[in-house]
C-alpha positions in Angstrom: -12.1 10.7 -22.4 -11.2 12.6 -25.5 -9.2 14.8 -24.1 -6.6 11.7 -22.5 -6.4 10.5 -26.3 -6.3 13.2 -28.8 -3.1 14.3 -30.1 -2.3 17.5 -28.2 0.8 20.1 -28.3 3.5 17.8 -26.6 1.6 14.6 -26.5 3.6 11.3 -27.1 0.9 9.6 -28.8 2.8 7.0 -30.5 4.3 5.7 -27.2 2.8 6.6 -23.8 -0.7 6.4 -25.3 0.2 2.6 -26.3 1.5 1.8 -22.9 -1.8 3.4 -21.4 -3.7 1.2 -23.2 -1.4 -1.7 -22.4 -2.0 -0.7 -19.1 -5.6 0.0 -18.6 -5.6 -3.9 -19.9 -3.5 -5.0 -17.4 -5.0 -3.2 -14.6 -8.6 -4.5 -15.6 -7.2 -7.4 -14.6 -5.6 -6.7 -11.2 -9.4 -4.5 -10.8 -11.0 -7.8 -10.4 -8.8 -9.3 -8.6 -8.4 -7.1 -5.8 -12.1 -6.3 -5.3 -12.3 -10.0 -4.3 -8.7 -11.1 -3.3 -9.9 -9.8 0.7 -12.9 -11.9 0.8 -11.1 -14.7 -1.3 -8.7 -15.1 1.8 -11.2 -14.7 4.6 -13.7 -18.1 2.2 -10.0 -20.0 3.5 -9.5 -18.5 6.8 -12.9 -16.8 8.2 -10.9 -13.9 10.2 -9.9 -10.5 9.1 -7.1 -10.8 11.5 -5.5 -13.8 9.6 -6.7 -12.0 6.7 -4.2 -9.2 7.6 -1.9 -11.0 8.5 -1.3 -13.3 5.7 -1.4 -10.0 3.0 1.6 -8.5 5.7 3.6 -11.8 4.9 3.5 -11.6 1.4 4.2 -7.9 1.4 7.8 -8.8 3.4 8.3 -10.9 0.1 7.4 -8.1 -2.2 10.5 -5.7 0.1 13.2 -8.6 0.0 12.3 -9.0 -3.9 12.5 -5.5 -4.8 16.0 -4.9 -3.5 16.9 -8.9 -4.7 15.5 -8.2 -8.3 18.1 -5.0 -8.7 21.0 -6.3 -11.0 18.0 -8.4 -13.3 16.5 -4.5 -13.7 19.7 -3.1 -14.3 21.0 -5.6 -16.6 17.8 -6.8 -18.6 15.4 -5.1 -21.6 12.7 -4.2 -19.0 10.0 -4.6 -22.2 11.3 -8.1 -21.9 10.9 -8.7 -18.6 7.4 -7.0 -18.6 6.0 -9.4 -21.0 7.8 -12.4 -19.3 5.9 -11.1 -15.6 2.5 -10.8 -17.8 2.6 -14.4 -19.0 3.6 -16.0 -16.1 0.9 -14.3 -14.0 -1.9 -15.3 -16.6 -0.1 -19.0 -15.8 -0.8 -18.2 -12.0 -4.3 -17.0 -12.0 -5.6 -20.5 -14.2 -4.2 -22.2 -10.9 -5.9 -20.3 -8.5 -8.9 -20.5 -10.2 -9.0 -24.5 -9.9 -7.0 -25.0 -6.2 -9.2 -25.8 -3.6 -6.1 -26.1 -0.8 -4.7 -23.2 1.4 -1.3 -24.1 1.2 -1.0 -24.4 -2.1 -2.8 -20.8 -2.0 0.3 -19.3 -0.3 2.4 -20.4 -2.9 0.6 -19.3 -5.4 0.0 -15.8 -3.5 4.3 -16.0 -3.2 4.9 -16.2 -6.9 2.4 -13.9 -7.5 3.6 -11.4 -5.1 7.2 -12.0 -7.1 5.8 -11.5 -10.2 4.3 -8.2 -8.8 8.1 -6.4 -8.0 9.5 -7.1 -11.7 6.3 -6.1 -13.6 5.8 -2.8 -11.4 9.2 -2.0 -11.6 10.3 -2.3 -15.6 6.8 -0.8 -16.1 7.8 2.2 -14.3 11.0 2.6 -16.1 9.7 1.9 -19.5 6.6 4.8 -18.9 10.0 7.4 -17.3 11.8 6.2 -20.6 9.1 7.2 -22.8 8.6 10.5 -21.0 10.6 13.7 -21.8 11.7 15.9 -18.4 8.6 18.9 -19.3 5.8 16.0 -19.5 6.5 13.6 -17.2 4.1 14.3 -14.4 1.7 14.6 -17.4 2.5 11.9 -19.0 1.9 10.0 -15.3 -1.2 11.0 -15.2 -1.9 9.9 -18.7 -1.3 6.6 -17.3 -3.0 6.7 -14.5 -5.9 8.0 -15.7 -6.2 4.7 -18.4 -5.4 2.8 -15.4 -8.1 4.3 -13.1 -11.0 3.5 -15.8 -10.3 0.2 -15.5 -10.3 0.3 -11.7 -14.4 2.0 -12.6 -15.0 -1.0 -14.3 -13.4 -3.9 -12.5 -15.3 -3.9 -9.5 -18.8 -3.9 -11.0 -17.5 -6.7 -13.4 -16.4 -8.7 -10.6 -18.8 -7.7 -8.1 -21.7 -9.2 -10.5 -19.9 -12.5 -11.8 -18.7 -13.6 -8.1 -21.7 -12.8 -7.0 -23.4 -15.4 -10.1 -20.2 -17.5 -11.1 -18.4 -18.1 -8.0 -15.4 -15.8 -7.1 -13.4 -19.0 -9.3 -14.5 -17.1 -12.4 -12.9 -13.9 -11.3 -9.5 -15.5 -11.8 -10.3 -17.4 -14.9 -11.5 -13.4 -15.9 -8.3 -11.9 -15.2 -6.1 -14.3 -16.5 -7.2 -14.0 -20.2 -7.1 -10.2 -19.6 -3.5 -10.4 -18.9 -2.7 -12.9 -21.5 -4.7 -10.5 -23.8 -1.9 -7.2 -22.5 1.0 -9.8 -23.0 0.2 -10.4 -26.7 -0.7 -6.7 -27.6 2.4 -5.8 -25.8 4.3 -7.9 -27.5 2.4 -6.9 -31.2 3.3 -3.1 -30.1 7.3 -3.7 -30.2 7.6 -1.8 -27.8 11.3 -1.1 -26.3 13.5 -0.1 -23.9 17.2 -0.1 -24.3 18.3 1.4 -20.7 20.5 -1.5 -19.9 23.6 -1.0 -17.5 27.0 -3.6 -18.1 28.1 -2.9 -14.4 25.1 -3.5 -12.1 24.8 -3.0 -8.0 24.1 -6.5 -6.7 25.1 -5.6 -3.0 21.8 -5.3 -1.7 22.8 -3.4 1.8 25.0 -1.1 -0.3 21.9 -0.2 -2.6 19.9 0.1 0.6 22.0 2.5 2.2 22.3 4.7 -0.9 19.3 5.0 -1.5 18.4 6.6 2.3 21.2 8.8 1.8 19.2 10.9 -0.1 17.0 13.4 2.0 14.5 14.3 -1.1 14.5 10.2 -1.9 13.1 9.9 2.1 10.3 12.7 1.5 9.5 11.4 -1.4 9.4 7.3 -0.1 7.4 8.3 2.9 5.0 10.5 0.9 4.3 7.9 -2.1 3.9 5.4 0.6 1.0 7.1 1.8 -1.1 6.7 -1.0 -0.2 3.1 -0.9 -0.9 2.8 3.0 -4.8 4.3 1.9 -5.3 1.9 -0.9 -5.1 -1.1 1.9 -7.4 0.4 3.9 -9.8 0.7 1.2 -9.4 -2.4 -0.7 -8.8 -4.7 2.2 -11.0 -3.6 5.4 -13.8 -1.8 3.9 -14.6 -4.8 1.8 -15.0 -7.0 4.7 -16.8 -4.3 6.8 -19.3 -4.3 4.5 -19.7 -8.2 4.3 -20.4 -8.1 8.0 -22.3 -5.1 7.8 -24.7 -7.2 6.3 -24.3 -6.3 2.3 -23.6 -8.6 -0.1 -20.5 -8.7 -2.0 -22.4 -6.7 -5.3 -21.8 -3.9 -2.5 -17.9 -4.3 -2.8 -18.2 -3.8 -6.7 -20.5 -0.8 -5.9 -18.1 0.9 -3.6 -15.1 -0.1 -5.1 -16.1 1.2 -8.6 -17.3 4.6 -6.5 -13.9 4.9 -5.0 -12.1 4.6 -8.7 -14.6 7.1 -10.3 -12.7 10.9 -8.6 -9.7 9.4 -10.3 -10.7 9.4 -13.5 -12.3 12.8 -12.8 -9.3 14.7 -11.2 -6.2 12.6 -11.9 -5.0 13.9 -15.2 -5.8 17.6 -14.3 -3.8 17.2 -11.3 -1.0 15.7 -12.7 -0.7 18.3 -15.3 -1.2 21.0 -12.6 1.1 19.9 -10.5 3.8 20.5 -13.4 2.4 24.0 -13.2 2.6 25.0 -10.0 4.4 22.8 -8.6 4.3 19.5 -6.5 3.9 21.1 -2.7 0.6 22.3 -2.8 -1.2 19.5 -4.9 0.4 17.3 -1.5 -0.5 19.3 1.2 -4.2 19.3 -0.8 -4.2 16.1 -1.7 -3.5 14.0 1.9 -5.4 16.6 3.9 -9.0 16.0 2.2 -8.4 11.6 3.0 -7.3 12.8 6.3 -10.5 14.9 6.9 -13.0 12.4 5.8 -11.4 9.8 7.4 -12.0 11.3 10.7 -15.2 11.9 10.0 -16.1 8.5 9.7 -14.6 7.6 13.1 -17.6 9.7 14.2 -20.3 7.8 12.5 -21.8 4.0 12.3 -24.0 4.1 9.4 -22.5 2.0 6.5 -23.8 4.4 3.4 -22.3 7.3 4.7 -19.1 6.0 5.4 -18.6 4.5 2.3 -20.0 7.8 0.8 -16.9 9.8 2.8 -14.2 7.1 1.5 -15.5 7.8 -2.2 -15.1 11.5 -1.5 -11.8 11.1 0.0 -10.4 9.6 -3.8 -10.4 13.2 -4.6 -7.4 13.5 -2.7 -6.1 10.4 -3.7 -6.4 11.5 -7.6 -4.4 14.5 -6.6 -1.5 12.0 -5.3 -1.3 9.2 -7.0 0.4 10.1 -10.8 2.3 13.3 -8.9 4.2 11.4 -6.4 6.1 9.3 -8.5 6.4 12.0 -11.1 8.3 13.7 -8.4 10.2 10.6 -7.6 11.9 10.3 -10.9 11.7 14.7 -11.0 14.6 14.2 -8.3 16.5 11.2 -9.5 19.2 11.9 -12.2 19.3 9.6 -15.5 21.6 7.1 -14.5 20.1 6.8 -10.9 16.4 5.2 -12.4 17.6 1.4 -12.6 19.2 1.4 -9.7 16.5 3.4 -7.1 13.4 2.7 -9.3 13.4 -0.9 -7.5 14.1 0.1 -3.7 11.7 3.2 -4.1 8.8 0.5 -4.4 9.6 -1.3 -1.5 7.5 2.2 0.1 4.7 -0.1 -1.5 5.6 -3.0 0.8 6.4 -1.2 3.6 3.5 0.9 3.9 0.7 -2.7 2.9 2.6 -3.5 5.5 1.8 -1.1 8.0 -1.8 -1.0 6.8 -2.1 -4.8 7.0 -0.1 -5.3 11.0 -1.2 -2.6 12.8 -5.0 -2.2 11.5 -5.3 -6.0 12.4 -3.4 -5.7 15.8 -6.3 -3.0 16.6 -9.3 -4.8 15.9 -7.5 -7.3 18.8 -8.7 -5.2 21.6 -10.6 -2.5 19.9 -13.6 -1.7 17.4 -13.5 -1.4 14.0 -14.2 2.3 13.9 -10.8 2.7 15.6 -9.5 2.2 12.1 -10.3 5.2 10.6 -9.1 7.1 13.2 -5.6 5.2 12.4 -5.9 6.0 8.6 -6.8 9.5 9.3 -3.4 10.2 11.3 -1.5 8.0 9.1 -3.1 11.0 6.0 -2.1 13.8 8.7 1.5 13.1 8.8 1.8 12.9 5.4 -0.2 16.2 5.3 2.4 17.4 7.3 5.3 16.5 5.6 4.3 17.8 2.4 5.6 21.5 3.5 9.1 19.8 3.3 9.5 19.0 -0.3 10.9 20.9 -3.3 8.5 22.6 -5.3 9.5 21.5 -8.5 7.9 22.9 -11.5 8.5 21.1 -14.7 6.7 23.7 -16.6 10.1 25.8 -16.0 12.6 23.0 -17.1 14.3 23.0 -20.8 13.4 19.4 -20.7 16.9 18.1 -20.0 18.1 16.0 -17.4 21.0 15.9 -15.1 23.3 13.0 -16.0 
């Protein structure tokens, strides 16, 4: 841990290391949530179909928002509207924690998933802000290496007080941890003055421009992968192991597991990737998820599947930080506002994916068919890591094209 904190040659302690730990707060937060938002829904619905379904729905919100939310980006302090999203979400997670009605669950799932698109996004510009051209995949690892502690924690924290408390508590939890990030946030002054006077409110126009870009595509479809793995683990595995007979403590188990190879290879990646460039750390990273994917197509046993998933967040450690380093690696300065937004609708769209056509499947076929969806979902994107640029940001004079 020391070596993500100390002040090293290059370092920018006095703000990325502040927004980690803003960060690792915040994602505390969303740690607990997640590990039992999946078997939150299914208490409402009993089916993992419905289950799907309803997390596809609110992930077409989260794609409309992220294109509708473009001129606010563009226009607004994103510190601002970070700490607005932060408050507003604690508000949100007090009510879920006392509603008792399913309806009134999908509203409070809509907001949230609003919330979601303007926090993720001026987050992400603030950290690209913050980050000279030579350490930005570093510094993305920084981040995500104080982000991936907390997803360590979170699961055993909730997996122990749902399984005592009630999964009521869990919300309660989180909401006091984000109200915690909002006021240190806000204690930290921290800014960020990249606001635009003419904005691009045509949403079909932003669209378009943005898939003009052939490097934008690669990089969309390959950052979307890591997202489209992250469903699969954090949605279906959960409930395979309710039904497999495992209590939810079992979730927090795995879960925490899973989080543990980022901690361990995230930060070395990032910076390694800056070394020698983005193309191998893909091909590397997507191949080893594809690999033990398949493998547990293969097998029935419950320990040694979950055992494969947890080795398979090696690969994921390898991905996660790089892929939107090399995002904004190919963007020029004045391009962040405006494709920052519609680059994370690759979150949506790939939940999406990993939300329909998993649920479609366990229609008319077992669950093991899953993993052998997952696996060819990691192949592709195996595949299509020979087609990127190589960038190395060790070889940059830390400049940027205007």
């Amino acid at each position: 841990m020391g070596v993500l904190i100390r002040k090293q040659k290059g370092l920018i302690f006095t703000g990325i290391t502040r927004l980690a730990m803003v960060s690792f707060i915040v994602a505390l937060a969303f740690a607990l949530i997640d590990t039992i938002w999946a078997v939150y829904l299914d208490s409402f619905v009993n089916n993992i179909v419905i289950v799907g379904f309803i997390s596809a729905f609110l992930t077409l919100v989260s794609l409309l928002f992220y294109f509708i939310f473009i001129p606010l980006i563009e226009k607004s302090s994103k510190a601002k509207i970070y700490s607005y999203s932060l408050l507003f979400f604690s508000i949100t997670y007090v009510l879920f924690a006392i509603n008792t009605k399913f309806y009134f669950l999908i509203i409070l799932a809509f907001i949230a998933t609003i919330l979601q698109t303007i926090r993720t996004t001026s987050f992400g510009i603030i950290v690209r802000d913050k980050s000279s051209e030579k350490n930005l995949s570093r510094n993305e690892g920084l981040m995500y290496s104080f982000m991936n502690i907390a997803w360590v924690i979170g699961p055993l924290i909730a997996g122990f007080l749902s399984e005592k408390y009630g999964i009521n508590m869990i919300f309660v939890l989180s909401a006091i941890f984000i109200f915690i990030a909002f006021f240190v946030f806000k204690c930290l002054r921290i800014k960020d003055d990249n606001i635009k006077k003419k904005v691009h409110s045509k949403i079909f126009k932003n669209f378009k421009a943005f898939f003009k870009s052939k490097d934008r595509i690669f990089s969309y479809i390959l950052s979307g992968g890591v997202n489209l793995w992250w469903v699969f683990i954090y949605l279906f595995i959960p409930l395979l192991i309710i039904r497999g007979g495992l209590g939810i403590k079992w979730v927090g188990y795995f879960l925490f597991a899973v989080a543990v190879p980022l901690i361990m290879f995230q930060y070395v990646s990032s910076k390694l990737a800056g070394k020698i460039g983005f193309r191998k750390i893909f091909k590397i990273g997507f191949f080893i998820p594809f690999f033990f994917a398949l493998l547990c197509f293969f097998i029935g046993n419950i320990y040694l599947i979950m055992l494969f998933l947890v080795l398979a967040s090696i690969g994921l450690a390898m991905l996660e930080a790089t892929t939107e380093a090399y995002f904004f690696d190919i963007l020029k300065k004045d391009e962040e506002c405006r494709f920052y937004g519609p680059y994370n609708t690759t979150i949506g769209i790939n939940q999406l994916i990993g939300k329909i056509i998993p649920s479609i499947l366990l229609l008319f076929l077992p669950f093991r068919f899953i993993f052998l969806f997952f696996s060819f979902c990691m192949f592709i994107m195996f595949v299509m890591s020979f087609k990127i640029r190589n960038i190395m940001e060790s070889r940059r004079d830390g400049k940027r094209d205007k």
